[in-house]
C-alpha positions in Angstrom: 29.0 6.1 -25.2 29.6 3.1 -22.9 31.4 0.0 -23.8 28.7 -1.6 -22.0 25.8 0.2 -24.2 28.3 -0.1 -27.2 27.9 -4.3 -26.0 24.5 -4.1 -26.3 23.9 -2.3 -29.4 26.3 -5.0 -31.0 24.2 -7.5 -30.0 21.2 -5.6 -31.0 22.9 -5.3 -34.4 22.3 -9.4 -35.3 18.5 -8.5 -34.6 18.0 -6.0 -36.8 19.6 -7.4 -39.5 17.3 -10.2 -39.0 14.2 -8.2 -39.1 14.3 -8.0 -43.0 13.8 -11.8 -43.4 9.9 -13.5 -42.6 8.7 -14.6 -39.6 10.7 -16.3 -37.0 9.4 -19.4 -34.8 10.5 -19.1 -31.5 10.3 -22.1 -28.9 8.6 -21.2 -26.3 8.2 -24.4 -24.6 8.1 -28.3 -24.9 11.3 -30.7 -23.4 14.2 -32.7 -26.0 12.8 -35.2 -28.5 8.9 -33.6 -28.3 9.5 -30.3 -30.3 7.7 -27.2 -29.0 5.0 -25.0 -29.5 5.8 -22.2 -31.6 4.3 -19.0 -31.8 3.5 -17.3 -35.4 4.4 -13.2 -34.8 0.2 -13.0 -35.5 -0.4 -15.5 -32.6 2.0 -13.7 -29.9 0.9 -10.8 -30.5 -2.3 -10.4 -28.1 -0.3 -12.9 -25.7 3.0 -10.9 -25.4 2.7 -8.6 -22.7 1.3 -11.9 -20.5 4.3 -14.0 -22.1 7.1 -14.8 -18.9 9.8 -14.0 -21.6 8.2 -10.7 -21.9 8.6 -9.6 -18.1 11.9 -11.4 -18.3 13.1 -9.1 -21.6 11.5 -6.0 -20.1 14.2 -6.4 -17.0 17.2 -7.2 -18.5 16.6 -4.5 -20.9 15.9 -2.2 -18.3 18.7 -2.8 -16.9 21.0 -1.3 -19.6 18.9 1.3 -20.7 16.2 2.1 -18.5 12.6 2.9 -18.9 12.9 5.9 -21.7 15.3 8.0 -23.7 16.6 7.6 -27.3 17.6 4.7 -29.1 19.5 4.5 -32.5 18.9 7.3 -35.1 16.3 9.1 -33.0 14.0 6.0 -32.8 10.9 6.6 -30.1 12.3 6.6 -26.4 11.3 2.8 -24.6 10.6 1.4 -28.1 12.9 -1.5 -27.8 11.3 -1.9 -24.2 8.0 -2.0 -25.2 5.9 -5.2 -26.5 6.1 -4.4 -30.2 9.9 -4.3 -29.4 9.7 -7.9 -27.4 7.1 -8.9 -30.6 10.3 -8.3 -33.1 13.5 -9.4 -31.2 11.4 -12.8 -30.5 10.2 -13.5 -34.1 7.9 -10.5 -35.1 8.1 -9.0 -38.8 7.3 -5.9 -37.7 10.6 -4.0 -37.7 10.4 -0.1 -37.7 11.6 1.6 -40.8 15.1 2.9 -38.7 16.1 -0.7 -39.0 15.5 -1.8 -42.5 17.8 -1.4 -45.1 21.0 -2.3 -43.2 21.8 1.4 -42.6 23.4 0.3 -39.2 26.3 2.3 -37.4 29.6 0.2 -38.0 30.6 -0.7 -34.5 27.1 -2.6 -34.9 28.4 -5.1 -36.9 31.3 -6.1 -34.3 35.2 -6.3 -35.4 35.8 -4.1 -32.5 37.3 -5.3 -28.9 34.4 -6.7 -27.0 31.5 -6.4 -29.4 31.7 -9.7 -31.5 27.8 -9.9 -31.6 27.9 -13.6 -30.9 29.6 -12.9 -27.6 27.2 -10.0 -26.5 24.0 -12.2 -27.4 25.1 -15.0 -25.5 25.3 -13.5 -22.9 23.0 -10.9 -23.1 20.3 -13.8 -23.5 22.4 -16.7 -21.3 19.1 -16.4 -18.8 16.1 -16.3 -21.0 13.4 -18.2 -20.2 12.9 -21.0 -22.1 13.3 -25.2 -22.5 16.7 -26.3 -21.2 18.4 -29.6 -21.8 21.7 -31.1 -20.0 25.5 -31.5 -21.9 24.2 -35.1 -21.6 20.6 -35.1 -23.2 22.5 -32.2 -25.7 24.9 -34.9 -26.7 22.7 -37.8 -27.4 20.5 -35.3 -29.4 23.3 -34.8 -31.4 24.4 -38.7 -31.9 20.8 -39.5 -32.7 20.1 -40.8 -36.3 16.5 -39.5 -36.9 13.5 -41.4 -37.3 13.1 -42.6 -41.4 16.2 -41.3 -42.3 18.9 -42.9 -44.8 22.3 -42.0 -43.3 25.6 -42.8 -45.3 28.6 -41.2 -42.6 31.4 -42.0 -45.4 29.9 -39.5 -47.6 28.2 -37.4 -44.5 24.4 -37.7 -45.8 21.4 -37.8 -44.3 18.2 -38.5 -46.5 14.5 -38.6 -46.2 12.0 -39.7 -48.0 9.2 -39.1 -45.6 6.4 -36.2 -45.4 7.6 -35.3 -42.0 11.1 -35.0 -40.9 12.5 -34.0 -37.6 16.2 -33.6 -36.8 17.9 -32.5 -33.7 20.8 -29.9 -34.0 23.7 -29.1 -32.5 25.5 -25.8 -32.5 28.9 -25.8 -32.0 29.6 -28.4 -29.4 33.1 -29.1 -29.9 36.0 -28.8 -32.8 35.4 -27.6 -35.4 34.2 -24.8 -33.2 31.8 -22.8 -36.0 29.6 -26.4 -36.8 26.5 -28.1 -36.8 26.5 -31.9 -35.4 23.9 -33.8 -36.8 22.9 -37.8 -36.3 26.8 -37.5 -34.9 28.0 -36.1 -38.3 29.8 -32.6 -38.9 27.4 -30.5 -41.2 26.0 -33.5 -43.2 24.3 -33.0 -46.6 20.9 -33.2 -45.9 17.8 -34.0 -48.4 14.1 -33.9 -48.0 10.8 -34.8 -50.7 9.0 -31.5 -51.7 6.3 -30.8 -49.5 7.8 -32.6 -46.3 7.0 -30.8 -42.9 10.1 -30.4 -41.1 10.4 -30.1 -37.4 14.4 -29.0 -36.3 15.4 -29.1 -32.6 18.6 -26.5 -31.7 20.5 -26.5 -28.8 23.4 -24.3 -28.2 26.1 -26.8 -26.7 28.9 -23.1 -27.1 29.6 -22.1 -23.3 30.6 -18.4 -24.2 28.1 -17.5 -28.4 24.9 -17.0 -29.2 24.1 -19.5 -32.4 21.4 -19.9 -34.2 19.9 -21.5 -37.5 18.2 -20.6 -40.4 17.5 -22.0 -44.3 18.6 -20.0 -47.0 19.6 -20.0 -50.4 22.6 -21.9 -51.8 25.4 -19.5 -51.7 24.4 -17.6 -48.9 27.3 -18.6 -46.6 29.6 -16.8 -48.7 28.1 -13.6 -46.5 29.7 -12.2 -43.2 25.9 -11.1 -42.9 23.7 -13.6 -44.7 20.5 -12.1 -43.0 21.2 -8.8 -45.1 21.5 -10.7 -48.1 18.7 -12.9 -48.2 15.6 -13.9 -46.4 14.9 -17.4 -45.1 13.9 -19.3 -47.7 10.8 -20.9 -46.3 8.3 -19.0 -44.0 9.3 -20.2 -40.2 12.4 -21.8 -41.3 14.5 -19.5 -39.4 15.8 -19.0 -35.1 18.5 -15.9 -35.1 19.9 -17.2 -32.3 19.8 -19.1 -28.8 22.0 -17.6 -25.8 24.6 -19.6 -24.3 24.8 -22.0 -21.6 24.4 -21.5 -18.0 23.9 -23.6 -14.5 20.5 -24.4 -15.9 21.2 -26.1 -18.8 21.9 -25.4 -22.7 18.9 -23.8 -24.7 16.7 -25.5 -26.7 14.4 -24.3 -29.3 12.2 -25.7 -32.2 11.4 -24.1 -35.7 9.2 -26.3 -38.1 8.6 -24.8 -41.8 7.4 -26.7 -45.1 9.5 -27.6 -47.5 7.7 -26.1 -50.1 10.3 -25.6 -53.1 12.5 -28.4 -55.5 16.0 -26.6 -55.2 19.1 -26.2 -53.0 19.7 -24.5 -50.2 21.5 -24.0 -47.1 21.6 -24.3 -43.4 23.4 -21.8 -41.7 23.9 -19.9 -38.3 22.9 -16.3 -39.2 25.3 -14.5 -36.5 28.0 -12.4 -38.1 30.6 -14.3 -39.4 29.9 -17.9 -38.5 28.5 -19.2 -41.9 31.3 -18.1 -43.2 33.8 -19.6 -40.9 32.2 -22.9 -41.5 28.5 -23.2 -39.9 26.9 -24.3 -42.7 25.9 -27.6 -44.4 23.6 -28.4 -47.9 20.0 -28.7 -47.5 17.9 -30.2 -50.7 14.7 -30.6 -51.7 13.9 -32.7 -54.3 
């Protein structure tokens, strides 16, 4: 097998560990500070073969693999091609029964030269169509205090007391290099009332990893895999990951999701390792 399809696979890996969660909300639209649309796996899936990330996905796929054979433990020849395949890698629950379970192939789960699966999906998915903002909008994003929010930077807090809450993210954009910059804060303790609506804005600011974000349960950072462990904790409250930066700009996606549960929990980037390493911060709802 090729290091290149070996790449690939890697990257593939993140994905089907993240098809055991729910649903994922995927931006497919929309411009910094005016979240975008995002598309429930029911909604996309009569629109997906018309989607422009579709033909996009189709190509670059196509360019590794081709347009048939064999894919990972016998699986249907073109299935990852095909628009149930876009459906799943883009926020579809519809994983095929070869991928549950976390019976993966070890060189999957990276460790090896060249197949850190952050590495492969940036870059597998630098180009992806999508909303794009500059290093400058992506920094003041990151420096901005949101709107109704109590902020105490001594003790790195951020507080709401609102019914609908909106944050812009930022994923690694600087030392420490695994880390979330919020309101201009380094993972900061966030809390929200039950039943709020929460709107989160990502951008990837990390020139050469894919990052992403998702809520789960307190505890779950411990993981090197936190997306076999445990499912978001709140339906749409998940985005495996963004690809890195190019020319065009750094990616931008939104994922909204009710706060629906009292209790703690945790934001996290779900790609192999990075939780653990420090991409993490407390998320309460009280």
């Amino acid at each position: 097998m090729t290091r290149r399809r070996n790449m690939v696979l890697a990257g593939v890996a993140v994905l089907a560990a993240a098809g055991l969660g729910t649903g994922v909300a995927v931006a497919v639209g929309g411009s910094p500070g005016q979240p975008a649309a995002a598309a429930s796996p029911a909604a996309s899936g009569a629109a997906a073969s018309s989607a422009p990330g579709y033909s996009w996905y189709q190509s670059m796929m196509g360019s590794h693999y081709g347009a048939g054979g064999g894919m990972m433990g016998g699986a249907p020849g073109g299935w990852m091609m095909s628009q149930a395949g876009y459906q799943w890698m883009t926020g579809g629950v519809g994983a095929p029964g070869w991928m549950r379970g976390g019976d993966l192939p070890g060189f999957m789960m990276g460790g090896s030269a060249g197949t850190d699966p952050g590495t492969v999906m940036g870059n597998l998915f630098a180009n992806a169509p999508g909303p794009r903002v500059s290093p400058a909008q992506a920094q003041r994003l990151g420096d901005q205090v949101p709107a109704g929010a109590s902020v105490d930077r001594a003790a790195r807090t951020i507080g709401f007391t609102t019914a609908d809450v909106s944050l812009a993210v930022l994923a690694s954009p600087s030392m420490p290099a695994e880390s979330f910059r919020i309101a201009g804060m380094t993972n900061p303790a966030i809390s929200v009332p039950a039943g709020a609506h929460v709107t989160i804005e990502l951008v990837n600011a990390d020139g050469d990893m894919a990052h992403g974000l998702v809520l789960m349960p307190a505890g779950a950072a411990r993981s090197a895999m936190p997306m076999m462990t445990a499912a978001p904790s709140f339906s749409g409250a998940a985005l495996w990951f963004l690809g890195q930066p190019t020319a065009a700009g750094m990616h931008i996606a939104t994922i909204t999701f009710t706060a629906a549960a009292p209790g703690s929990y945790q934001y996290l980037c779900p790609v192999p390792g990075h939780a653990q390493e420090g991409m993490a911060g407390t998320f309460t709802v009280r």
